[in-house]
N, C-alpha and C positions, 0 to 999 in steps of 0.2 A: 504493500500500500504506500501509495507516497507520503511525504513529512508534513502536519498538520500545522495548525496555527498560522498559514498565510493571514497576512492581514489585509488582503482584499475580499476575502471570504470570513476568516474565522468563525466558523461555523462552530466549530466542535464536533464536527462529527465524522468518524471514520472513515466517513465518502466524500468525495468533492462534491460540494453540495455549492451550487451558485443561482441566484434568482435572475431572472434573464428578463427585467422588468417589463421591458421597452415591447419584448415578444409577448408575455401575454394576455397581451391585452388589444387585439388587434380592432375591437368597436368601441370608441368612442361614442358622447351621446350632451345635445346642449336640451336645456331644459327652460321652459317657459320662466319670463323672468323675474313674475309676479312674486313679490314679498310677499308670502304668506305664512301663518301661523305653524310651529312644526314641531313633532313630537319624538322621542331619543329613537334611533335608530337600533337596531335588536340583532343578535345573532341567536340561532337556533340548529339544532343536530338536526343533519339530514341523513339519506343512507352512507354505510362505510364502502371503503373501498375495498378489494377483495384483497388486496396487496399493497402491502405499508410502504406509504415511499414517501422520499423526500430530493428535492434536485431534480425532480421529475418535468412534464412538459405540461401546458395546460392549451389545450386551441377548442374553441369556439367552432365548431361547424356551419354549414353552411344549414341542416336541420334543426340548428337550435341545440343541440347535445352536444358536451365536452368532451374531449378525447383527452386524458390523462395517460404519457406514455412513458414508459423508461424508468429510470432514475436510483439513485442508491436505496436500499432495503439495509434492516438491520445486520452485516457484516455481509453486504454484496451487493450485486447489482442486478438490475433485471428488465430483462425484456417483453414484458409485458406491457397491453396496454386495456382498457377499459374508458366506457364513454357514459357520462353523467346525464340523467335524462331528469330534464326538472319538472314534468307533467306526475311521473312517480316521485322521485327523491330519489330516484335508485340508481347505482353504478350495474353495468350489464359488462360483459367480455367482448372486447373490442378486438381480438388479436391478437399479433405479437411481434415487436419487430424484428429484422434480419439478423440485428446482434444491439445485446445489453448494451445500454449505455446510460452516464448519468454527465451533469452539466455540459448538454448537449441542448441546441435548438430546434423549436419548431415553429413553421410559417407557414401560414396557410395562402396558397397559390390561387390565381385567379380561377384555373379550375375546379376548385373547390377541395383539391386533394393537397394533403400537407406534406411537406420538406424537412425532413429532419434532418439534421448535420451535425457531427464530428462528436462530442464529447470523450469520456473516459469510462474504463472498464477495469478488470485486474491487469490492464499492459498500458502504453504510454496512450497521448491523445492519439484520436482517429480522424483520419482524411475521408471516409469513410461516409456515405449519406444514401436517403433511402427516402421513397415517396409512397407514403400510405394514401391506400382510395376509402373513403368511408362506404363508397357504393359494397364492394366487396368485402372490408374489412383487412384485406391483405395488405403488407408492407412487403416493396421492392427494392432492391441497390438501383441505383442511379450513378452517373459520374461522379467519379471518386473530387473531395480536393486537390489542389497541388501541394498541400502542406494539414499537416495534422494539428488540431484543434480543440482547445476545451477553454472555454469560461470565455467563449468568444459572442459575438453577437450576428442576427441574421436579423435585415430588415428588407420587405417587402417596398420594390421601387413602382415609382408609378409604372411602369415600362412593362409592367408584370414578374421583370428579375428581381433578385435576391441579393444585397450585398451582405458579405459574410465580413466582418474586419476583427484582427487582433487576435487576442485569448493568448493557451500557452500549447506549446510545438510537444513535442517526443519528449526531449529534453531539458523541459522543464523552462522553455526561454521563453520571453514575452513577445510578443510579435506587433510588427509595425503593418506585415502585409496584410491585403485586402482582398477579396473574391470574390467574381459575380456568376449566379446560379443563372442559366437559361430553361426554362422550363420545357422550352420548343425543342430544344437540341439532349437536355437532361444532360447538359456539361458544365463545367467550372472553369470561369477564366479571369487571369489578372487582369485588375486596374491597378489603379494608382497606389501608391503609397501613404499611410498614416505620415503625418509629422512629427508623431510619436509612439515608439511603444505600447502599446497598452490591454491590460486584464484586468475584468471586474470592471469593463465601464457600463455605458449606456449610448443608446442609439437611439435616435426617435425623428421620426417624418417629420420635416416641418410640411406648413402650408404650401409653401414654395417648390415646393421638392427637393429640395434637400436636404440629408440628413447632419443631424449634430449630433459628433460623438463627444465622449463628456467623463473626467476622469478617470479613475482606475489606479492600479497600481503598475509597476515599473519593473517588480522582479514576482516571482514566483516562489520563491524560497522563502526562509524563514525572515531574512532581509527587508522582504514586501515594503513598499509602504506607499499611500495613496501619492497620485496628483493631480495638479489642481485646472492641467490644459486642458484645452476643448479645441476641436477642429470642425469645418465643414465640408461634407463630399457632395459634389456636383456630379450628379449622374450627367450632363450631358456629357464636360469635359473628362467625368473619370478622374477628377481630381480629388488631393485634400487639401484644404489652405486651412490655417490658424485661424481663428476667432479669438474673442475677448475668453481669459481664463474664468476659470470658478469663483469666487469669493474665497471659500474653505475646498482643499485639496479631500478628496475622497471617493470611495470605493464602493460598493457594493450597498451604493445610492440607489434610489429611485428614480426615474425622468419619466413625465406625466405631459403630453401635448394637451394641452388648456383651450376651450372654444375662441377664446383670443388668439389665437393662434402661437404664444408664450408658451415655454416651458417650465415646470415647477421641477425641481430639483429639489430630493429631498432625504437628511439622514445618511447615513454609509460609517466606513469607517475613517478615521482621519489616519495623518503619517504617523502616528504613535497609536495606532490600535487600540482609537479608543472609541464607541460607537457615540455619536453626534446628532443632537437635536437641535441642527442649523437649517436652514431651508432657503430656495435661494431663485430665483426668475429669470430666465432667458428667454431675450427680447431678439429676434432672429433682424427685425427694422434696424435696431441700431446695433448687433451684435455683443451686446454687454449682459454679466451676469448682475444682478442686484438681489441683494436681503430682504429675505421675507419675514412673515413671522415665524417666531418659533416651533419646532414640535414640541406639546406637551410631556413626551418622553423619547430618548434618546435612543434611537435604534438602527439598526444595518441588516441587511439579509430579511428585510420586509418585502410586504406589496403595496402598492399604490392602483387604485382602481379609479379613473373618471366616471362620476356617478352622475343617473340622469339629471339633476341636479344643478347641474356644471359642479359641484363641488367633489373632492377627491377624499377617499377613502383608504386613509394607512392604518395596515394593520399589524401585528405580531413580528417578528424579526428578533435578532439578538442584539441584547443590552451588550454593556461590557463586562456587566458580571454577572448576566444573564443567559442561558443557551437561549431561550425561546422564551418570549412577551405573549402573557395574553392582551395587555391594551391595547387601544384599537382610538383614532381620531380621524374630525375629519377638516380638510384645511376649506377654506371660504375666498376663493378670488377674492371678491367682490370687496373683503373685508382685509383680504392677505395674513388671517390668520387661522388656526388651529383650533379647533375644540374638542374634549373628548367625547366618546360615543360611547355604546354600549361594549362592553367587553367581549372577546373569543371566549367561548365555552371552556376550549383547550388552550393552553400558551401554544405556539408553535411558531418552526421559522423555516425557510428554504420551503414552505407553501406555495400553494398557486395561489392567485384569486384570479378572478374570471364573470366578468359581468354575464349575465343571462339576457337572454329577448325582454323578459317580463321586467328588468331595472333592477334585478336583486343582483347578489354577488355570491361565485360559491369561492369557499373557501376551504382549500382540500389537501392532505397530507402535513408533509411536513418532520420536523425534530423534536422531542417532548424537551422541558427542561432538566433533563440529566445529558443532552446531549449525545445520546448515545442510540436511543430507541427512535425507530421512524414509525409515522402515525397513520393509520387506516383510515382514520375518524376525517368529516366534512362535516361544513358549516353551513348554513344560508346566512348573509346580511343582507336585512330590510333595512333599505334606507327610511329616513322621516318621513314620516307627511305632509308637504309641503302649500295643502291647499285648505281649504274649509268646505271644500262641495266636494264634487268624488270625478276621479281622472281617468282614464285609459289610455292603454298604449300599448301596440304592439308592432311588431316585428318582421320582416319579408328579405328573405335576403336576395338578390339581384344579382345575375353572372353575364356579365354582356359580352364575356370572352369566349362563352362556350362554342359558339358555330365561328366564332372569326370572322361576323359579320360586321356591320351597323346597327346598332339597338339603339332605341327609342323605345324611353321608357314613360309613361303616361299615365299617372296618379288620378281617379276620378274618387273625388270623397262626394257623400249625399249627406245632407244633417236629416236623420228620419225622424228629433223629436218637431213634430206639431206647432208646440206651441213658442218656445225658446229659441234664440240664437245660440249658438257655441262656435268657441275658437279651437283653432286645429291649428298643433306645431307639427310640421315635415321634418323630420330630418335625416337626410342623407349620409350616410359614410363611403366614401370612394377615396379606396390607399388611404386611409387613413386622414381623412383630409375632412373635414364637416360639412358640410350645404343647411341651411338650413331658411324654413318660410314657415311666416304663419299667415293663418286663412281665417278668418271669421264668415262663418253663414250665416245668413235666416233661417227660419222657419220652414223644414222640408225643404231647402237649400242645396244646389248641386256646383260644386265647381270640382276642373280637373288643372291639373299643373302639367306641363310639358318635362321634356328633360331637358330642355333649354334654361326656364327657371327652377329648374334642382340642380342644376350643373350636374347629371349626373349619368351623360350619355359615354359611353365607351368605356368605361372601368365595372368591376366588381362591388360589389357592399350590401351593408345593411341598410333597410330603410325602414323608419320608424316612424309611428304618427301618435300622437299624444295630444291627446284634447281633455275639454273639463266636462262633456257631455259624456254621462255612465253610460249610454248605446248612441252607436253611428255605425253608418254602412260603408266602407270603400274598396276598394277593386283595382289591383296593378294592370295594366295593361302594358303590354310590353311586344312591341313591334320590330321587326327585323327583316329591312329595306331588301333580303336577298331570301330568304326562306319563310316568308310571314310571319304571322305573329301568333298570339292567344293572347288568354286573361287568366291573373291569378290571383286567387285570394287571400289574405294573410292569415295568419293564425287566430284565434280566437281572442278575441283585445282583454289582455289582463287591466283588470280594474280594480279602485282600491274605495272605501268609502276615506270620507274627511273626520277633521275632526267638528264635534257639535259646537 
């Protein structure tokens, strides 16, 4: 097993156990922006996983089901995978992949089928990657890397490729290179070089398209210790150039893309391995990090969830003389600070979180606080109630890659109550990137939205509609300029009552 106590990780625990922030959380969601009344946010036990892990993968399907795959087990690794279905509670047998692995990636492809890459097993990193179909359940090898990989990052380009950058080699070395997945060809090919080194950072889509990677650490070894650069990669040119650094140097932070199109940065470890309740915004306009508020507690090796909300959701990770936190907060753009929520059931760290269709969050696996056991046990967070009448909102996910056509996608909402007006928030996810409209009806009221005003023609996503009317009828149409079209219907609209 390799030497423990890196301090881009320090997990505690027997396996390279790394949260891979930026990836799992591929739907973002902005929420209506009415001040209203709101009450503590809740976690509750939902079904266990059949196999305790931690360091594992969390992706969002295109069905609305989780696919939890891989990752360290208590003294090993494993290739299993299972997919979380939030209409039961229940984890069901998803598969298995080609070969164990743990702080490895996974992205979900505009196909719908996901990409897992490189991690670690009982031998050094692996170059090594594999594309699971959920239609079938099967995991396949796909084009190897050119270089072997773990605690590295894969983000989803608008292009429909993969860039892979960083992490550490065979040999335990930090890496500057960078690689891009083609999902057309299923090969691996260089671009550009990092400016720096780096494992245990963070990667996240701007608006813009391109990504900002965001500290990390510098060695691998017991040595480790965070820093504080930041660069940005230009998918056109295949480059990295330097941005404004961090505030505070750190590691196995959180980076959170904001409806503002700002980054929250949050927690990790600093260069003296010690976990950090600083927090901090990057502003992609003028390229500068600036100070936020505080976390309420000091933690690394968490998750950060964008909650429908717009506000963000941290939870459990390790203190510094902590393995595993059950606290749980959530931070307030609007306000730029912190508050606590209701607590994790379990402490736990090297968890997933994973927003759902319905706005809850699951929250799954993990390290117990001895540091040494990995955990079966899942959670649900319900967020607050944010309203005084009663909401709905649900879910459709969108593939306009699948034939290689033209799509046009064409939202027709009807307000069916009678007597009342109601507003209706759209909103779009494509790469990662938000659209969002609101619509106000009348009375038995019909309007449709084009994908000219969703911006939301040629890419993949989720689309969401969230209004204050407990029933409404709406209908995706979705048209394709070379093989027609049809109509599809979204799921059943999760609704919540208000408070009286």
């Amino acid at each position: 097993m390799r030497a423990q106590g890196r301090r881009w990780h320090m997990t505690g625990s027997r396996c390279l156990s790394l949260i891979l922030l930026a990836l799992f959380f591929p739907v973002l969601l902005v929420a209506a922006s009415a001040a209203l009344a709101e009450s503590p946010g809740t976690f509750t036990n939902t079904g266990a996983m059949a196999t305790a892990r931690e360091g594992h993968s969390a992706t969002l399907l295109p069905s609305g089901k989780v696919l939890i795959a891989g990752g360290c087990v208590s003294g090993g690794y494993t290739s299993s995978a299972e997919a979380y279905d939030s209409a039961s509670g229940l984890f069901g047998a998803a598969g298995t992949l080609t070969v164990a692995r743990d702080g490895h990636t996974a992205t979900l492809l505009p196909s719908g089928k996901v990409l897992i890459v490189g991690g670690y097993n009982y031998f050094p990193s692996m170059p090594t990657a594999e594309v699971y179909d959920p239609a079938t359940g099967l995991s396949s090898a796909t084009g190897a890397m050119a270089t072997a990989r773990e605690g590295h990052t894969a983000t989803l380009l608008p292009s429909g490729k993969v860039l892979v950058t960083g992490g550490l080699d065979a040999n335990n070395t930090v890496l500057a290179s960078a690689e891009v997945y083609d999902p057309a060809t299923g090969s691996f090919s260089a671009t550009g070089t990092m400016t720096t080194a780096r494992v245990g950072h963070s990667a996240t889509l701007l608006p813009n398209g391109k990504i900002l990677v965001a500290g990390g650490g510098e060695s691998g070894e017991e040595s480790s210790f965070s820093i504080a650069t930041a660069e940005v990669y230009d998918p056109v040119t295949g480059l990295f150039s330097a941005t404004g650094a961090l505030t505070t140097a750190r590691a196995a932070h959180s980076a959170t893309l904001l409806p503002s199109g700002k980054v929250l940065v949050t927690g990790g470890w600093d260069a003296d391995g010690t976990a950090q309740a600083t927090a901090e915004v990057y502003d992609s306009a003028t390229g500068v990090f600036s100070a936020t508020g505080a976390l309420t507690t000091a933690r690394a090796a968490h998750s950060a969830t964008l909650l429908p909300s717009s506000k963000v959701l941290v939870a459990g990770g390790s203190g510094t003389a902590s393995p595993a936190l059950a606290t749980a907060e959530v931070y307030d753009p609007a306000a730029g600070l912190f508050s606590a929520t209701g607590a994790l059931t379990t402490a736990r760290a090297a968890h997933s979180a994973t927003l759902l269709p319905n706005g809850e969050v699951l929250v799954a696996g993990g390290k117990d606080t001895s540091g040494k056991i990995s955990l079966t046990s899942a959670e649900v967070y319900t967020p607050p109630i944010q309203h005084t009448g009663a909401v709905c909102m649900w879910g459709l996910y969108i593939d306009d890659h699948q034939t290689g056509g033209a799509w046009e996608s064409r939202l027709i909402l009807s307000n069916i109550d009678t007597q009342q007006a109601h507003t209706y928030e759209v909103f779009v996810l494509a790469t990662d990137t938000v659209h969002r409209k609101s619509l106000g009806l009348e009375p038995s009221g019909v309007a449709q939205l084009t994908c000219d005003n969703l911006q939301a023609c040629g890419s993949a996503g989720w689309l969401y509609v969230q209004s204050d009317a407990p029933v409404f009828g709406a209908t995706l149409f979705v048209i394709n300029s070379v093989f027609g079209g049809g109509a599809f219907t979204a799921q059943t609209p999760h609704c919540e009552s208000g408070l009286p």
